[in-house]
N, C-alpha and C positions, 0 to 999 in steps of 0.2 A: 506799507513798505515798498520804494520803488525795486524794480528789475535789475540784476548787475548789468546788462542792455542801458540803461538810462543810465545807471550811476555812473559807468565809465564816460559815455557820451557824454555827460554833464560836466564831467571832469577836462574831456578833451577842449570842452568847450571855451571852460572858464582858461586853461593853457593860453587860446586863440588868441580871445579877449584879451589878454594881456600883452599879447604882442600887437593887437589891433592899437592900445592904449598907449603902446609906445611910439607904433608909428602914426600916430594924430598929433604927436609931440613936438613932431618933425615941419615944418612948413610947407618945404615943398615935397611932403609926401601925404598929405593930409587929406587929399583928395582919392588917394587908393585906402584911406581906413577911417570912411566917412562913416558914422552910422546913425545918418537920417530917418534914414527909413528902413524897414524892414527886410529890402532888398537890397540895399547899399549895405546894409549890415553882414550880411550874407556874403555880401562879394570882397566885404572885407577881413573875414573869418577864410576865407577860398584863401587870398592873399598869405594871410598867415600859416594856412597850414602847411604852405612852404617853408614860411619862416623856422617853424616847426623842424621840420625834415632839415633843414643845413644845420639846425644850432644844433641838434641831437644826436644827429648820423657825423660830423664835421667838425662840432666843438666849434661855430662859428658864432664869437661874443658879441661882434658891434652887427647894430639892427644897419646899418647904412652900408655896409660891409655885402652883410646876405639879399639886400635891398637891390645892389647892381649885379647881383648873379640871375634875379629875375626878369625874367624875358618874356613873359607872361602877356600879351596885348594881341591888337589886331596881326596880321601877318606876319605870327612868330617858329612859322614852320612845323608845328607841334612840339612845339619845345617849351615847355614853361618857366624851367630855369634849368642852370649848370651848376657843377665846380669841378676845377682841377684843382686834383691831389698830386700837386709836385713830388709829397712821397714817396707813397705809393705808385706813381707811376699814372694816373685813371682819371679819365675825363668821362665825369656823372654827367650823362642828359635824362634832365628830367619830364617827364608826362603827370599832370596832378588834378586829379576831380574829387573835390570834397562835396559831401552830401550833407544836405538838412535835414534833420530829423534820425533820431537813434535807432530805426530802423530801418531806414537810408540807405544810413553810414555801414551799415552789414549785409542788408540782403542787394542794394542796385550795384549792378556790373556796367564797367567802362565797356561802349560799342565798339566792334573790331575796327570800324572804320578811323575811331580816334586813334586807334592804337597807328592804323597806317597811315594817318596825317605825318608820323612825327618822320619830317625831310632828312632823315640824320645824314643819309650818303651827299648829299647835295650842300648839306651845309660843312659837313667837314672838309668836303674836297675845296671849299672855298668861296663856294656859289654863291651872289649877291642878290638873286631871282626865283623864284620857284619852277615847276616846270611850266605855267601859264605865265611867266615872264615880270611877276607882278616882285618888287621890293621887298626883301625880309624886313621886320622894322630895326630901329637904331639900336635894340639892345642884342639883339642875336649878328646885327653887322659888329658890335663891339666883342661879343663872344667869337667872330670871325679872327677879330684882327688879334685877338689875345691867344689865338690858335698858332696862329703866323709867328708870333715871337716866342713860343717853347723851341727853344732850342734842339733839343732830344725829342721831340715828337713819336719819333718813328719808335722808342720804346713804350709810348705809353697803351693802354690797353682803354679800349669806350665801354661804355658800362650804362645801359639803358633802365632806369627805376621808372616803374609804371607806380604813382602813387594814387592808385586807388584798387577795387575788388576787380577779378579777372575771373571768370566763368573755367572751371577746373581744365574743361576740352580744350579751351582755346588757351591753355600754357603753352604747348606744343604751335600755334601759330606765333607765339610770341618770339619765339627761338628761330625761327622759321625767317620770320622776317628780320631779326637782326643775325643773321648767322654770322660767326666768329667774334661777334661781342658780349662780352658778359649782359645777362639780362637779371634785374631785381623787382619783382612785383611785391607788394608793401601793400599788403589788404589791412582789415579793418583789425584782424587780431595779431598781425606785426606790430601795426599802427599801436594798439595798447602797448604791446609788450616791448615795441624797442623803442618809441616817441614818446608816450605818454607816462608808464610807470618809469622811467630814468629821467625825464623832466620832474614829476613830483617828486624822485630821493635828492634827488642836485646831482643827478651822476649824468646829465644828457653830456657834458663836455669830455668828455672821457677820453684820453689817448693810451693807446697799448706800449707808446713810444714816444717817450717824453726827453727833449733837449734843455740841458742846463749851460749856462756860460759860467765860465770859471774868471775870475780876472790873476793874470799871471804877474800883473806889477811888481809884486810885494813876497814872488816864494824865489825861494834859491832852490834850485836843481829841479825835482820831478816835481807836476803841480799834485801827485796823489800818492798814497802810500795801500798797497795791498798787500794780502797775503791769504794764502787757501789754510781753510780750516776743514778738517775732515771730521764731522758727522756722523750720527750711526748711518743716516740717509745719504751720505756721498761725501763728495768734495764739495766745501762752499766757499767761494771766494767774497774776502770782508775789504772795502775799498774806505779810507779816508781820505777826504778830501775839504777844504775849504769853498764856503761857493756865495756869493753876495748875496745878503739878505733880500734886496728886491727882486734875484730871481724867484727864492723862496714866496714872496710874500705875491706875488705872479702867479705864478701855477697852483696856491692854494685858492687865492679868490676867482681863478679861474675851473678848477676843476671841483672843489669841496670835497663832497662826497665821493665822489670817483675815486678819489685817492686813499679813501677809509676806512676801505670795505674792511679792512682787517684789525681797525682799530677798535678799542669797546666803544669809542665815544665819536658823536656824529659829528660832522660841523659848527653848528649853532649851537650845541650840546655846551661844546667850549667856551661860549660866552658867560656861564657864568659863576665859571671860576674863579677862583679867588687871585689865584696864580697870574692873572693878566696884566695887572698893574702893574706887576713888579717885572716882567720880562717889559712891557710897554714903557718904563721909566728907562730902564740902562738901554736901550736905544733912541729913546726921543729924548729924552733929558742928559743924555753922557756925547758929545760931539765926536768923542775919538773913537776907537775903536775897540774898546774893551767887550764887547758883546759875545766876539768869540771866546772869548775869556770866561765871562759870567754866565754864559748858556751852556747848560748840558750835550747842545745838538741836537741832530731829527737821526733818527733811523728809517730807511726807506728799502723794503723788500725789492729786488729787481729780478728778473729771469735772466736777461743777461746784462751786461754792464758793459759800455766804450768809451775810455778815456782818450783824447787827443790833445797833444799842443801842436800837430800840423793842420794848422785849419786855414794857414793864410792871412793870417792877423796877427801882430805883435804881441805879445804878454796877452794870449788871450789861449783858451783851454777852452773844449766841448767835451758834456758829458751826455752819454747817450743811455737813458734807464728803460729797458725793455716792458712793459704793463706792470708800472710803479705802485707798491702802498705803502703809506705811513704807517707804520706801528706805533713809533715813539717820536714824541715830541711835535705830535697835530698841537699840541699847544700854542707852543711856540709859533707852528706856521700860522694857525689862527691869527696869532696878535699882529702878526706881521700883514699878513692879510688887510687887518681891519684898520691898521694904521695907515695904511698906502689907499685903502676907501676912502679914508675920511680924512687925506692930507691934500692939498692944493701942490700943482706942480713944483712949485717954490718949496713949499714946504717936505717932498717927497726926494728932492735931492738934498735937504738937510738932515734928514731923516737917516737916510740908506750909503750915503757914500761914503765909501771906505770902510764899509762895515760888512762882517762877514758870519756867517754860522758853519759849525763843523755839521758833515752831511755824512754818515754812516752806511754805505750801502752793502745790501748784505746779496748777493747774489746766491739763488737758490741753486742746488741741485738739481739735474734733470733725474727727472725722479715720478713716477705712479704719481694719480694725485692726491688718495689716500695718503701717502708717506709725504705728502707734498705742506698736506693740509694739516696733521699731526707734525711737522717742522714748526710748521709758520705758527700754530698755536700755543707751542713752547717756548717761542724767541718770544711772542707777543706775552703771553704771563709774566715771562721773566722781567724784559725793556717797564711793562707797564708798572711794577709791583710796587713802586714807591709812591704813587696816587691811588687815590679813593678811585677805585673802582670796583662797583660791588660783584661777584660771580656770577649775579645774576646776569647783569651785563653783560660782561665777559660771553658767556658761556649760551644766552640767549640769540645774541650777531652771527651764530654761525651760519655754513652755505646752507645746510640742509632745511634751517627756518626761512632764510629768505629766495629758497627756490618755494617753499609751499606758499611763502609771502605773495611771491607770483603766478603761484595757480590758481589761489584764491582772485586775486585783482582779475583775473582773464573770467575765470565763472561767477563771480560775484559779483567785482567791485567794491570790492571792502576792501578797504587799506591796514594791513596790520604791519606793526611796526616793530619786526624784531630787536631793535638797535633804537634805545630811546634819542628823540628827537630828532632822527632820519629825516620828518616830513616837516623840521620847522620851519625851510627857506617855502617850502612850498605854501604851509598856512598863511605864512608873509606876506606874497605874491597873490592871495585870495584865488587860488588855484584849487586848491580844497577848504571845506570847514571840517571842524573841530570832531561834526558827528559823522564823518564820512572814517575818522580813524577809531576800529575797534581798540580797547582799551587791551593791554597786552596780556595782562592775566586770567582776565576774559574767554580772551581768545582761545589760550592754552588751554583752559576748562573743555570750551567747547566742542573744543578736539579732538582731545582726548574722551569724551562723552564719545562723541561721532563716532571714535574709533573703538569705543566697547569697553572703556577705562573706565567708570563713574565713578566708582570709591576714589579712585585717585582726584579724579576731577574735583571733587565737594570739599576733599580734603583744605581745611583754614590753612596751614602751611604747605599748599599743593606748590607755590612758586617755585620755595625754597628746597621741597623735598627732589623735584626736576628740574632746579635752574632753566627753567623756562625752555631746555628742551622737547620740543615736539616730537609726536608719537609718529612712528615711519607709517604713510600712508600705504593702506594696502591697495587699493586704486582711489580713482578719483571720484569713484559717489561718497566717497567717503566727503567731501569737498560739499556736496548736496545737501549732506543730512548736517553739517555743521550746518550751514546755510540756513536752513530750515528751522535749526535750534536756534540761530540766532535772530530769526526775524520773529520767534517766539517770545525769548527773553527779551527782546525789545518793548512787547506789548506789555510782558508781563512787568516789567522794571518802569514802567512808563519813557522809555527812553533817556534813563539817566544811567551812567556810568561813571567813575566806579561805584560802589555801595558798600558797605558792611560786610562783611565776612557771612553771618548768619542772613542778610536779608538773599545774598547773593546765594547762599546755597539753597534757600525755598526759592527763588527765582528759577534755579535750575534744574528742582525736583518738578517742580509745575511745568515746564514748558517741556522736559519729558514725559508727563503727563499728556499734556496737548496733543503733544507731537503722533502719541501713538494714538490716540483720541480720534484725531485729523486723519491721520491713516485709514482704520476703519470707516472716516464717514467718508472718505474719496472714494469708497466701492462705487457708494449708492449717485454720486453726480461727476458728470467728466472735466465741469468748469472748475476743478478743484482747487488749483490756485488763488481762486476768485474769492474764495469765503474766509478768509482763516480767522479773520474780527470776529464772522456770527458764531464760528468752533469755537473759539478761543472762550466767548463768555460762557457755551454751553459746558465744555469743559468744566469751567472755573465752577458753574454749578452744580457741577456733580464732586466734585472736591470734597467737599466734606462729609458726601457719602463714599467716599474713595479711604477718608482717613478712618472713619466707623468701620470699613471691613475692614483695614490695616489689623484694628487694635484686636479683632477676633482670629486673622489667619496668619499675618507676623507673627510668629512662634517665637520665642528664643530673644523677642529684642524691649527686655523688659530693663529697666534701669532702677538701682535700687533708691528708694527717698524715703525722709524720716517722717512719719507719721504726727503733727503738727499736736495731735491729742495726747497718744499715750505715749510719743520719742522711739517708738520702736520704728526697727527698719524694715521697709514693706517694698516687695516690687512691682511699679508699674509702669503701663508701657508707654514709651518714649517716643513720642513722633519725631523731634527733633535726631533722636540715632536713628530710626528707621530711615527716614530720608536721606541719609549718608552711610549707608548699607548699600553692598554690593550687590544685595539683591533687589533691590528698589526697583529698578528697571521691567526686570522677573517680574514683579508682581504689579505693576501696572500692564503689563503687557498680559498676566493673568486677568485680570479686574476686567479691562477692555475687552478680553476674547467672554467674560462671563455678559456684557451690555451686548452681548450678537442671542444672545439664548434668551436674558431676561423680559417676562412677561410684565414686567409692574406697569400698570398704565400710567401712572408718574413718569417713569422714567421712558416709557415711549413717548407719551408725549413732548421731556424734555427732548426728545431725538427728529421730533416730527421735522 
């Protein structure tokens, strides 16, 4: 079994590669994502994991787009690339050294010296030279001149992101040397947690602050109708409004997942319903505009909500939704998404014009986020209740899974998937395989194991009995010992997932087995990571001297069966309930403390 060290690395990797593969696509950029050679390869993975950092941190979609923020060449003043955030106000200079090799990429630190290459005071003030008088190249003179035409400059704030590992002492130089500008250093465990696990969900595009255009042609008086409803959790104001289907079918093929978190069902989850066709006809097959008519609408969660028809444009409205989710009706944006994919421009203003969907917004409460999180779970039951959605679903997407989602991915590298089908743009993209995502029920076993649950764990309807909620971590070794069980039950399942209900629960009485097996033989050598193959068979050997003392010191776990000779009923003992007894654990961790005492030379030998 590889290191969560490699598996994430591997993952970072194959992200790169994909952007390398897009810009080879390109012609004239084909020469920065050559990958001839070994080191061309390399420098074209460097390239990318800028690409990296604007599409994830910026939501920035066209590769030609994030291509001219790169400034990346000889004489670029230590600047690798930009972006200004007209939003927010913030002009990102970026610093970026990606490493080869997964231990690289975590233990080597950028030198102080790079960090003081990067000319920021010289080039914002406008400087065309460095202080040796030598030319910035043409893509940092174009960052110059696109300085010069902000208007409002003097509001924005610079913001310096070192993309790579920075030695803990020298933060304090970091600060130092940009004083009065924000500084963002982005080491190797940002890098997973904000780059690479929200690229594999489809959430890298994310905005907190999403603008809609409303078209005002066709309404008489207000383009939106509200009204505050009062909550046990507060005031909530509920906004109607109409809003064109292509903004909709926009921000869903642009953001996916981002926008789902609260929904049971992922993105690509949506494809394969039933329900597609029939929204996909009364828009592509009906010319006028009945679609507001025949569609239900979307409901979109907002924190706050800005309606305006003063924006400076005739018959036109902005709507402004503060860190939007879809509850209800991802459906629909799905299809609308997928038709605007897969239509020709021609065919995308036949499609979409003059066609509108009603857009629900429901503005929450400032409110705890307890009381925040029990609102948004109630709208979302109720809006969903007319679709197959099973409670499993439901009830497995919550925060508290997919924060453990990402503790795991940071000490492991194992991808588990509390919200089925979360990671299918990403298998698409060959950014991960198949066996990099734990199986979800699995999972939940295994964690509950970890966390000292095992009756639950073994349990044939354990899903159904927790809705695939997870057991609140008491720290994170807890994190460890899953781990551990899981690189067992790999061995021991030969690496196939899912299995049978009974194969899965001897799978998992055995690798508790192991587990503490391994434990005691990690006294006697330090390299203990290194063997668990030659433990695991010796284990596996002693097994069925593990079940022979079962049947003499499991007391009490006798099962009654009918006697095949005389029909009477006789009791005896049951391996299959012993191994789904709560004391299973107990008596393997007995068994194993009794192989520290036993003399048998059999069984020393098998330990030699």
């Amino acid at each position: 079994m590889h290191s969560g060290q490699y598996r994430k690395y591997t993952i970072l990797n194959n992200i790169l590669d994909g952007y390398v593969r897009e810009g080879a696509k390109v012609s004239r950029r084909r020469a920065q994502f050559d990958t001839s050679s070994e080191e061309k390869a390399n420098q074209a993975r460097s390239r990318a994991f800028i690409h990296l950092y604007l599409a994830a941190t910026y939501g920035i979609v066209g590769f030609e787009e994030r291509e001219q923020m790169i400034t990346d060449a000889s004489y670029d003043g230590g600047i690798d690339a930009y972006f200004i955030d007209v939003d927010l106000k913030v002009i990102d200079v970026i610093q970026s050294k990606f490493r080869i090799s997964s231990q690289n990429f975590e233990s080597k630190f950028i030198a102080p010296e790079e960090i003081m290459a990067i000319d920021l005071d010289r080039i914002l003030a406008g400087h065309r030279e460095d202080k040796d008088g030598r030319s910035y190249n043409g893509h940092i003179m174009a960052f110059i001149e696109k300085l010069q035409k902000i208007p409002d400059i003097a509001r924005y704030k610079t913001k310096v992101t070192i993309l790579a590992n920075v030695r803990a002492e020298q933060y304090p130089l970091v600060e130092r040397l940009f004083s009065g500008d924000l500084t963002n250093i982005v080491n190797f465990d940002r890098c997973y947690q904000e780059l690479v696990l929200p690229t594999v969900r489809g959430e890298q595009h994310y905005t907190s602050s999403m603008r809609l255009q409303v078209d005002l042609s066709n309404k008489s008086g207000s383009s939106k109708l509200s009204a505050e409803i009062m909550t046990a959790h507060g005031a909530s104001e509920v906004t109607v409004v109409l809003v064109p289907t292509l903004e909709i079918a926009k921000i869903m093929l642009r953001y996916k997942n981002s926008i789902l978190r609260y929904n049971p069902r992922s993105y690509l989850e949506f494809r394969e319903q039933r329900t597609n066709e029939g929204i996909r006809s009364s828009i592509v097959d009906i010319p006028t505009g009945e679609f507001a008519i025949l569609n239900n609408g979307i409901t979109i969660l907002s924190d706050e909500t800005y309606v305006s028809e003063r924006v400076g444009s005739q018959g036109k409205a902005q709507v402004e939704i503060v860190n939007p989710q879809i509850i209800n009706g991802g459906q629909t944006a799905f299809t609308l998404a997928r038709i605007l994919e897969d239509s020709t421009a021609e065919e995308q203003e036949r499609h979409f014009s003059g066609k509108e969907v009603m857009l629900r917004i429901i503005t929450l409460p400032q409110v705890d986020e307890a009381s925040k999180k029990s609102l948004i779970l109630n709208i979302s039951s109720a809006t969903n209740s007319q679709t197959s959605v099973s409670a499993i679903d439901r009830s497995a997407s919550n925060d508290d899974n997919r924060e453990i989602a990402e503790l795991v991915f940071q000490k492991t590298g194992i991808l588990y998937e509390p919200k089925r089908g979360e990671y299918s743009d990403a298998l698409r993209k060959r950014y991960i395989d198949k066996p990099d995502i734990i199986e979800r029920s699995l999972f939940t076993r295994l964690m509950h194991i970890a966390c000292g649950r095992y009756a639950l764990a073994v349990e044939r309807k354990m899903m159904r009995k927790t809705g695939g909620v997870l057991p609140e971590l008491s720290d994170e070794n807890v994190i460890d010992v899953f781990s551990e069980l899981y690189e067992i039950y790999m061995l021991a399942s030969q690496g196939h997932q899912p299995q049978p209900a009974e194969e899965i629960i001897n799978h998992l009485a055995l690798s508790v087995f192991v587990r503490a097996y391994r434990m005691r033989r990690a006294k006697d050598r330090d390299d203990a990571s290194d063997f668990l193959p030659v433990v695991f068979e010796e284990a596996k050997g002693l097994w069925k001297d593990f079940e022979e003392w079962g049947r003499e010191n499991a007391e009490g776990l006798f099962a009654p069966r009918i006697d095949k000779k005389t029909g009477a009923t006789v009791l005896k003992f049951s391996l299959a309930r012993w191994k789904k007894h709560a004391r299973f654990p107990k008596d393997v961790a007995t068994y194993v403390d009794l192989l520290e005492r036993v003399q048998d030379p059999q069984v020393v030998s098998a330990l030699a």
